[in-house]
C-alpha positions in Angstrom: 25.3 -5.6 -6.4 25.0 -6.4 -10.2 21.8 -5.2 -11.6 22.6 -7.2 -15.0 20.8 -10.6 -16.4 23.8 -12.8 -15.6 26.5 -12.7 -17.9 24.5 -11.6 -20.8 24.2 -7.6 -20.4 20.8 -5.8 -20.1 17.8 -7.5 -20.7 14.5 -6.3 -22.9 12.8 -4.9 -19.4 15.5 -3.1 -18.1 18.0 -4.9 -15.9 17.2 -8.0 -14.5 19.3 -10.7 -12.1 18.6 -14.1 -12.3 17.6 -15.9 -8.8 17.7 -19.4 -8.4 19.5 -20.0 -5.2 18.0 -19.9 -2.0 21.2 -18.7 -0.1 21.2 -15.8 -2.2 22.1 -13.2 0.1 19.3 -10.4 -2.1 16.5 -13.5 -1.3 17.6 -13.5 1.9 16.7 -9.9 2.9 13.5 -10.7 1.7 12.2 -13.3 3.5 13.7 -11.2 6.7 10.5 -9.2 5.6 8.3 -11.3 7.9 9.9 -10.0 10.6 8.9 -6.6 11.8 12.6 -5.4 12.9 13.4 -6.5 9.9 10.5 -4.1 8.0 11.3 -1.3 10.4 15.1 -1.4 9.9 14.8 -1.3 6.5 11.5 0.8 6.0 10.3 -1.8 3.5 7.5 -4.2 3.4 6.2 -7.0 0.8 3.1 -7.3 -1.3 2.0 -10.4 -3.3 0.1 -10.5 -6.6 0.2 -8.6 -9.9 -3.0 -6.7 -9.1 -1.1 -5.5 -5.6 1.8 -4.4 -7.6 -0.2 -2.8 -10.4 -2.2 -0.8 -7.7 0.7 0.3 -5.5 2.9 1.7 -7.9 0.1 3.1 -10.2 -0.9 5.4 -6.7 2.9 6.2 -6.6 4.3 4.1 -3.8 8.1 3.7 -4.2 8.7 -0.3 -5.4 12.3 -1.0 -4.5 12.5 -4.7 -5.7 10.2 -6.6 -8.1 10.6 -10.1 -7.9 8.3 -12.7 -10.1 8.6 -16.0 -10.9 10.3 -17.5 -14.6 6.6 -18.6 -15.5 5.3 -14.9 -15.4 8.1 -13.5 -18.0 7.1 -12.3 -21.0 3.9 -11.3 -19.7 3.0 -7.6 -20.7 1.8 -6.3 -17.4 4.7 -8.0 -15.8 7.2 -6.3 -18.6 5.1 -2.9 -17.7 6.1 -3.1 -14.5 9.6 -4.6 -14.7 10.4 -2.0 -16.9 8.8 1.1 -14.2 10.5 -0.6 -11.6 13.8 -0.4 -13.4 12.8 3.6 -14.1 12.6 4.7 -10.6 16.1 2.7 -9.5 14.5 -0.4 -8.3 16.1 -3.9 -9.0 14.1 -6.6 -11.0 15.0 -10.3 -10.1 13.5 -12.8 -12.1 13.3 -16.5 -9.7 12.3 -20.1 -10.3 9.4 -20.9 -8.3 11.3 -22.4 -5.4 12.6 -19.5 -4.8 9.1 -17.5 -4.8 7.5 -19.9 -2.8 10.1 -19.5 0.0 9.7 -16.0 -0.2 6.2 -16.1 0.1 5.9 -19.2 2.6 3.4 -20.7 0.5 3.1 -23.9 -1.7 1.0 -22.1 -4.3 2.6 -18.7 -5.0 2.0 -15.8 -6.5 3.9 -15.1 -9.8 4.5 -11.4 -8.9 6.0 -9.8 -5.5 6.6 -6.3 -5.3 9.0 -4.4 -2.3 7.6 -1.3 -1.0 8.9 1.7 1.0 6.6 1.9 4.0 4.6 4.8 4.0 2.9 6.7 7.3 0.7 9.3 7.8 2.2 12.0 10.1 -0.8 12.1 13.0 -0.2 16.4 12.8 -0.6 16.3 9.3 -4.4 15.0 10.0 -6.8 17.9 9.6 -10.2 15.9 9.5 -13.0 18.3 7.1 -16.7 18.2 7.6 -18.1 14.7 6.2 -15.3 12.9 6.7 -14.8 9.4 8.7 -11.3 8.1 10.4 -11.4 4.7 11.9 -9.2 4.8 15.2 -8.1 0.9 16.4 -6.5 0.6 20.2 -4.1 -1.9 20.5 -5.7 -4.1 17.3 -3.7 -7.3 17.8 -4.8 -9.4 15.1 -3.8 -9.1 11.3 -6.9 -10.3 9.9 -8.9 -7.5 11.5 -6.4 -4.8 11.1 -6.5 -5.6 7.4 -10.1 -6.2 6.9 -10.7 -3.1 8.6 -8.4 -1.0 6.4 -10.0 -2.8 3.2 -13.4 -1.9 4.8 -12.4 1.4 5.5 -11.1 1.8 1.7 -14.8 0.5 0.9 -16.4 3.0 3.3 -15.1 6.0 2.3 -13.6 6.4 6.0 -10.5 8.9 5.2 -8.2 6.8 7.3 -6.9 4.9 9.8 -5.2 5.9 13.4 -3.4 2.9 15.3 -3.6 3.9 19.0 -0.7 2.0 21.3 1.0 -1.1 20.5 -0.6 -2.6 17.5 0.0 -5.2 15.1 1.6 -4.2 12.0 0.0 -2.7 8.9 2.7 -4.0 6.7 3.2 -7.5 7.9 2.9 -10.2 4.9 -0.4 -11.2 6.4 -2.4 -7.9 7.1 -1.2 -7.0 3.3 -2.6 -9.8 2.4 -6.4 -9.3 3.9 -6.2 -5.6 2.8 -6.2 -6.7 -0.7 -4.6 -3.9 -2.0 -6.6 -1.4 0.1 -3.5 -0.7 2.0 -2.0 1.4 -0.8 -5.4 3.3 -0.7 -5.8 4.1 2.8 -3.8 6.3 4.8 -2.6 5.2 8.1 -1.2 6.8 11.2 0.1 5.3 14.2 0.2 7.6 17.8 0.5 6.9 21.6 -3.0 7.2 23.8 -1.4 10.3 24.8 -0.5 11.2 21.2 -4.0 10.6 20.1 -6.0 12.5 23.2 -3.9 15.8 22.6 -4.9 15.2 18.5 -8.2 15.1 19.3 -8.3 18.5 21.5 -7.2 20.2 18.9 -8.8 18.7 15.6 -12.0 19.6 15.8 -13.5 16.2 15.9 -16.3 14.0 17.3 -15.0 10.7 18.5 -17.6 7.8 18.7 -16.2 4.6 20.7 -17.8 1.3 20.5 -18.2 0.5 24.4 -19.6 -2.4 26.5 -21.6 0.4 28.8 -22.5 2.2 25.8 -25.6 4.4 26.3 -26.3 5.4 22.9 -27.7 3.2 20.2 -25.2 3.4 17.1 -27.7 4.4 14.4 -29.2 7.4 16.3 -25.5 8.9 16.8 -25.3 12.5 14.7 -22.4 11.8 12.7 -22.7 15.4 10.5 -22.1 17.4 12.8 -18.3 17.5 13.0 -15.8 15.0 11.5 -15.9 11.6 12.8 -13.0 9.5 14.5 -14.8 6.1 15.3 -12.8 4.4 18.1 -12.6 1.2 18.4 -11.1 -1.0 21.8 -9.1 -4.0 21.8 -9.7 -7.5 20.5 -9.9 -9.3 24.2 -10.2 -5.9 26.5 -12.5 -3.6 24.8 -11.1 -0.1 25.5 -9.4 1.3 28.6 -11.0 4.0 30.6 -8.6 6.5 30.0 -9.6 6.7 26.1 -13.1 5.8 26.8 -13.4 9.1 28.9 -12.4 11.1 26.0 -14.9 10.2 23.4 -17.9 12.5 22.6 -20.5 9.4 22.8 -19.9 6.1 24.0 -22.2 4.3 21.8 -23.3 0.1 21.0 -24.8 -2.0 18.9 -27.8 -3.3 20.0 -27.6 -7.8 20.1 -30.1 -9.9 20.4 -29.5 -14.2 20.3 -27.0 -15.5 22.4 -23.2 -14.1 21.4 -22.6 -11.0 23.3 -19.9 -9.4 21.1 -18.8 -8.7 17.5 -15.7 -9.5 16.2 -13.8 -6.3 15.9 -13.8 -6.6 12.1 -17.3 -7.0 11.9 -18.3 -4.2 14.3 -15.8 -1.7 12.7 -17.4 -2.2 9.4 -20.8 -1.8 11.2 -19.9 1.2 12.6 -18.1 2.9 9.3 -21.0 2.2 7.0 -23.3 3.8 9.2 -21.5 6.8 9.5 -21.6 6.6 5.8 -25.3 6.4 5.4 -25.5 9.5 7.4 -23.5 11.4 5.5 -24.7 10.0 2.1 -28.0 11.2 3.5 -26.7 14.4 4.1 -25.4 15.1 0.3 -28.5 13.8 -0.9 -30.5 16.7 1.1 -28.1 19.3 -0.6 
């Protein structure tokens, strides 16, 4: 595979190849990105937007392919980031806008689209430390709560997040895209209910877990004790009995009108800013 602006040798930003072809085979790895065999197999994952690209490689995630649009050359920050792309082996593929909206199944596109290496925190590498929050989600389905949560969680100060079971993915196009970014900030691990119980024997944490026959009210929860893992059940079926039965306090947030739940976004965020007013609390007592 040629690195090189067709036919005319090396340009300004490094190496770039030329895209305007749809059947390109290059494009066409791409857009396998929206599949998650496809992201697995390869270990790679798309993000949209300058700002996206800007953030991820300035926190040192590996690009492997930055594509953007003819309309977007010449612009500094995109030659700043052609040019680091090209420095750390990456390929640079400058498209016409056909081509970047079919990447990015969208009528409207973004100019810039960076390629990622995937990036997971090891759940044994987790060593939670006093004041800290992790988020746990079991069996989150939906993209739009998995990545408002982990923007949430960015804006929190929670530590990380745990996916427990079979989840949706962190690095689908669409979760990216409701992270804003805040999925190059936040750490995430991913574990097995088993995988996650035996962590928690041994990692010195409190685990609070939203419930349906939770006993304690959410806000009178001590969250300074120990580190915090806040545990959060499935969109549709809350959370099983076998996890339930391992958190420290089962606790809810008190309702009052007619709707009976949260949305699981909504009551994550709930849940990680309180624990942050606790703690905020607790340096301000120092």
């Amino acid at each position: 595979m040629s690195h090189e602006h067709r036919g005319h040798g090396p340009h300004k930003v490094g190496h770039v190849k030329e895209v305007t072809s749809l059947a390109n085979p290059i494009i066409k790895d791409i857009k396998a990105l929206t599949n998650k065999k496809s992201r697995e197999e390869s270990g790679t994952f798309m993000a949209e937007g300058l700002k996206l690209v800007i953030d991820a490689i300035e926190l040192g995630w590996t690009i492997r392919t930055l594509v953007y649009a003819k309309a977007a050359k010449g612009k500094p920050l995109v030659e700043q980031m052609a040019a680091r792309t090209v420095a750390s082996g990456g390929l640079v593929l400058e498209v016409s806008e056909k081509v970047i909206s079919s990447i990015t199944r969208r009528d409207n596109p973004q100019m810039v689209v960076g390629i990622f290496e995937s990036r997971w925190k090891p759940l044994r590498e987790i060593h939670p430390k006093q004041g800290e929050t992790w988020i746990a989600l079991d069996r989150v389905r939906d993209p739009g709560n998995l990545g408002t949560i982990i923007r949430t969680a960015d804006a929190a100060g929670a530590s990380g997040v745990i996916l427990v079971g079979e989840t949706t993915d962190p690095f689908s196009l669409e979760t990216v895209r409701a992270t804003m970014g805040s999925v190059f900030a936040v750490p995430v691990a991913r574990a097995t209910p088993e995988e996650f119980i035996s962590w928690k024997k041994h990692a010195g944490v409190s685990v609070v877990a939203t419930h349906l026959t939770g006993s304690v009210d959410y806000r009178t929860i001590d969250y300074k004790k120990r580190p915090v893992v806040i545990l959060m059940g499935n969109e549709q079926s809350g959370l099983p009995e076998h996890l339930a039965k391992e958190a420290d306090a089962l606790a809810r947030i008190p309702q009052q009108g007619r709707a009976d739940s949260l949305n699981l976004a909504v009551a994550s965020a709930v849940m990680l800013f309180e624990a942050r007013r606790h703690l905020l609390s607790l340096d301000e007592a120092k």
